[in-house]
C-alpha positions as CSV (number, residue, x, y, z in Angstrom):
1,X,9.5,-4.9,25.2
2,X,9.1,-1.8,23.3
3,X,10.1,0.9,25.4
4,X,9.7,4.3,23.0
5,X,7.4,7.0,23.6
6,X,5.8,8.6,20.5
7,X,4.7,12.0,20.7
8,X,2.5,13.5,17.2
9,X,2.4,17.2,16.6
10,X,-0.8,18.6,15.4
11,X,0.4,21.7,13.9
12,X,-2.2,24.7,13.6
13,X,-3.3,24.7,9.9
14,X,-6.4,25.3,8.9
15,X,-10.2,25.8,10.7
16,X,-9.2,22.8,13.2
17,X,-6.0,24.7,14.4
18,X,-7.1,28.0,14.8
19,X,-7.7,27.8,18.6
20,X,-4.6,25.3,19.6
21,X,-1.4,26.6,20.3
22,X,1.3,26.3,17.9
23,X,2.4,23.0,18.6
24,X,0.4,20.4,20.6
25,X,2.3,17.4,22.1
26,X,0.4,14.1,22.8
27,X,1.8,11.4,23.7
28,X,1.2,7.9,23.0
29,X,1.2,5.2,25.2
30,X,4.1,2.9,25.2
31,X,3.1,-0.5,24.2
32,X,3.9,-3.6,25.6
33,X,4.1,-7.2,23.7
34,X,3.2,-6.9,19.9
35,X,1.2,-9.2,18.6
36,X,2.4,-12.1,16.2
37,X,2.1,-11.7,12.6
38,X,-0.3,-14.4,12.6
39,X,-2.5,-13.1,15.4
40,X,-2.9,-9.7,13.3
41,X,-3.2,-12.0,9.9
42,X,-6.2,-14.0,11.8
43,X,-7.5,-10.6,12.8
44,X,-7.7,-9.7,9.4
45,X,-9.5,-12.5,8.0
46,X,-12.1,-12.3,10.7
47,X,-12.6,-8.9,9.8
48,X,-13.0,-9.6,6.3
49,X,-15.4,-12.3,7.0
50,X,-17.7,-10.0,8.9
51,X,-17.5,-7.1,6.3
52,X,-16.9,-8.8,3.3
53,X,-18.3,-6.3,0.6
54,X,-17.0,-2.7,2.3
55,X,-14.3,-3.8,4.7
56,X,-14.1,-1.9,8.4
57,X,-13.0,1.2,6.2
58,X,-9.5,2.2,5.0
59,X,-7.3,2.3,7.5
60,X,-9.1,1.2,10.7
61,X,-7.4,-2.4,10.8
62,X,-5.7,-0.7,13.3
63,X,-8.1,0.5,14.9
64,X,-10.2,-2.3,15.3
65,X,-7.8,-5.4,15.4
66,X,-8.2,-6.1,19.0
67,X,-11.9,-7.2,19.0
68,X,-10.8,-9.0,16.5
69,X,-7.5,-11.0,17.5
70,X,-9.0,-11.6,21.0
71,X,-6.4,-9.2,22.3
72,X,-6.9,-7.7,25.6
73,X,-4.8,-4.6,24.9
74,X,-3.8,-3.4,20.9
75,X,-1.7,-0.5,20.0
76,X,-3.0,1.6,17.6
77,X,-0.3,1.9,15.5
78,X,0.0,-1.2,14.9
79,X,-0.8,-2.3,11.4
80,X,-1.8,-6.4,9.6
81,X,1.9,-6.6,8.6
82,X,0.3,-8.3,4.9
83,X,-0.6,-5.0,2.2
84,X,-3.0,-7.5,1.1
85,X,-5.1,-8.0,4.3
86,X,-5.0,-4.2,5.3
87,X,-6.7,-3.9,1.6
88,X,-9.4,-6.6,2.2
89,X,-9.8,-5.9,5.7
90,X,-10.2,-2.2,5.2
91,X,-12.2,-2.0,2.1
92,X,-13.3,-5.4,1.4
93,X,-14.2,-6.8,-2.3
94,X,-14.8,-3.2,-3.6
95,X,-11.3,-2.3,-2.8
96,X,-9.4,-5.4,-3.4
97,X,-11.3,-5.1,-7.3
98,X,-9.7,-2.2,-7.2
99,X,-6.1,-3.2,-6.6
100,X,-6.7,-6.1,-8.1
101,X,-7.1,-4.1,-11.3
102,X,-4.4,-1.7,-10.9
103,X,-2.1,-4.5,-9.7
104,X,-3.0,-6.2,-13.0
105,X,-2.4,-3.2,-15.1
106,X,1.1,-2.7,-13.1
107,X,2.1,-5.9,-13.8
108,X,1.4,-5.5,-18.0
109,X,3.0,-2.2,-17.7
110,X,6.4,-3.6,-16.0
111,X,6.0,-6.7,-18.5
112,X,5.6,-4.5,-21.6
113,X,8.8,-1.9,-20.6
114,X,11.4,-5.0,-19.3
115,X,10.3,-6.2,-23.1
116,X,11.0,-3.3,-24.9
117,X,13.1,-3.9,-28.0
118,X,15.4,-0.4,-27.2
119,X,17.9,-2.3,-25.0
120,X,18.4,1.3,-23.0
121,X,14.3,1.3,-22.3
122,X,14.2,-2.7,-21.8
123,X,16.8,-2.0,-19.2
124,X,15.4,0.5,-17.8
125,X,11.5,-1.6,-17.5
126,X,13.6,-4.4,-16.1
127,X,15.0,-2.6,-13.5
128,X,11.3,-0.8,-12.6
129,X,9.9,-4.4,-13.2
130,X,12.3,-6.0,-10.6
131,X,11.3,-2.8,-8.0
132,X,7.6,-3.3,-8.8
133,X,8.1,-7.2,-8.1
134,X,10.1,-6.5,-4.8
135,X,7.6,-3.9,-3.4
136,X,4.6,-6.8,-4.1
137,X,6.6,-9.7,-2.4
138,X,7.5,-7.0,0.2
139,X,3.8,-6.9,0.4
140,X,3.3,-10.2,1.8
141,X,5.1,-9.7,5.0
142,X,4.4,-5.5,5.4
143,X,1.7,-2.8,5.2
144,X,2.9,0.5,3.8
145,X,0.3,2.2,2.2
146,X,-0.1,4.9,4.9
147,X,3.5,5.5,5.2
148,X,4.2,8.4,2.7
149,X,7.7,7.3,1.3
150,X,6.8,3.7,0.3
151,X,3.5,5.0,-1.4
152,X,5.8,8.1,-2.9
153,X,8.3,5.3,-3.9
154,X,5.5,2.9,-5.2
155,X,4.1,5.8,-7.7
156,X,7.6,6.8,-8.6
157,X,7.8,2.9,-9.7
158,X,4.8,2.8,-11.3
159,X,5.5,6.5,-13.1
160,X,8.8,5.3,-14.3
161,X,7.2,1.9,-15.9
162,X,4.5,3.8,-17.9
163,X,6.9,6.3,-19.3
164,X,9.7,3.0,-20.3
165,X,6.3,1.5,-21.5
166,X,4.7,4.3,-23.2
167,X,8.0,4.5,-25.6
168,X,7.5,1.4,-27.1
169,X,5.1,2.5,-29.9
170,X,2.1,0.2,-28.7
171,X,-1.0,2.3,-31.0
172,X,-2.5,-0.3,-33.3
173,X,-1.0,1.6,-36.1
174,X,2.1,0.2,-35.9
175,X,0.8,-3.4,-37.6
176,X,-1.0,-1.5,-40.3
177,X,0.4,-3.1,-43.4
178,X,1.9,-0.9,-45.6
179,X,1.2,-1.3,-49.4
180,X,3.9,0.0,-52.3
């Protein structure tokens, strides 16, 4: 049993804040049981099934996963545990496109820099490939998009790859035949 009490700070920036105090303290109830992996995977299928173009909208898996997993109680902070459910449940087939396409692209990006004749630079893409691999199996078993240092550390990866890639010379000019 999870016995932790989480508080969030709002603090006062912007319109919204103007009339709070400095610091507001909230907090969140303590939650009991958490669900199985495979209740909150089921939950996320169902969802998808019901809104399979748009999704429930990004981030509301958590929101919503109750009335979908039959659960009589859910903890909003809970999240689907699978990166790839919290995409299709949250945005549907317009958002897994999406990452499908940019999870595509990743994957010709870490293939083109761990290929990279420079030996430094093909190091370098093997080692970026072999993150970008680990954070997708990761994937599987984890949702961390809304968590700032995994999607910080998931852009650093996929920086790093298109600089090692970009250094490979890969302009069509470079198979122009040149005549004497």
């Amino acid at each position: 049993a999870w016995d932790v009490t989480f508080a969030t700070v709002t603090p006062p920036i912007g319109p919204v804040g103007l009339n709070e105090p400095p610091v507001t303290l909230r907090a969140l109830p303590k939650s009991g049981k958490r669900p199985q992996r495979i209740q909150l995977w089921g939950a996320a299928v169902r969802m998808f099934a019901s809104h399979p173009v748009s999704g429930v909208g990004p981030d509301n898996f958590r929101l919503r996963y109750g009335e979908y997993g039959s659960l009589a109680t859910a903890d909003p902070r809970v999240h689907s545990n699978n990166m790839y459910l919290e995409i299709l449940a949250g945005g549907g087939l317009l958002t897994l496109a999406a990452f499908g396409w940019l999870f595509w692209r990743a994957a010709l990006t870490f293939g083109m820099a761990a290929g990279a004749r420079d030996r430094h630079v093909a190091a370098l893409g093997s080692g970026v490939a072999a993150a970008g691999v680990a954070i997708a199996v990761h994937g599987l078993v984890d949702s961390f998009l809304t968590f700032t240092a995994t999607y910080t550390m998931s852009a650093i990866v996929l920086g790093l790859a298109a600089s090692a890639a970009s250094s490979i010379g890969t302009h069509a000019n470079r198979f122009r035949r040149h005549d004497p």
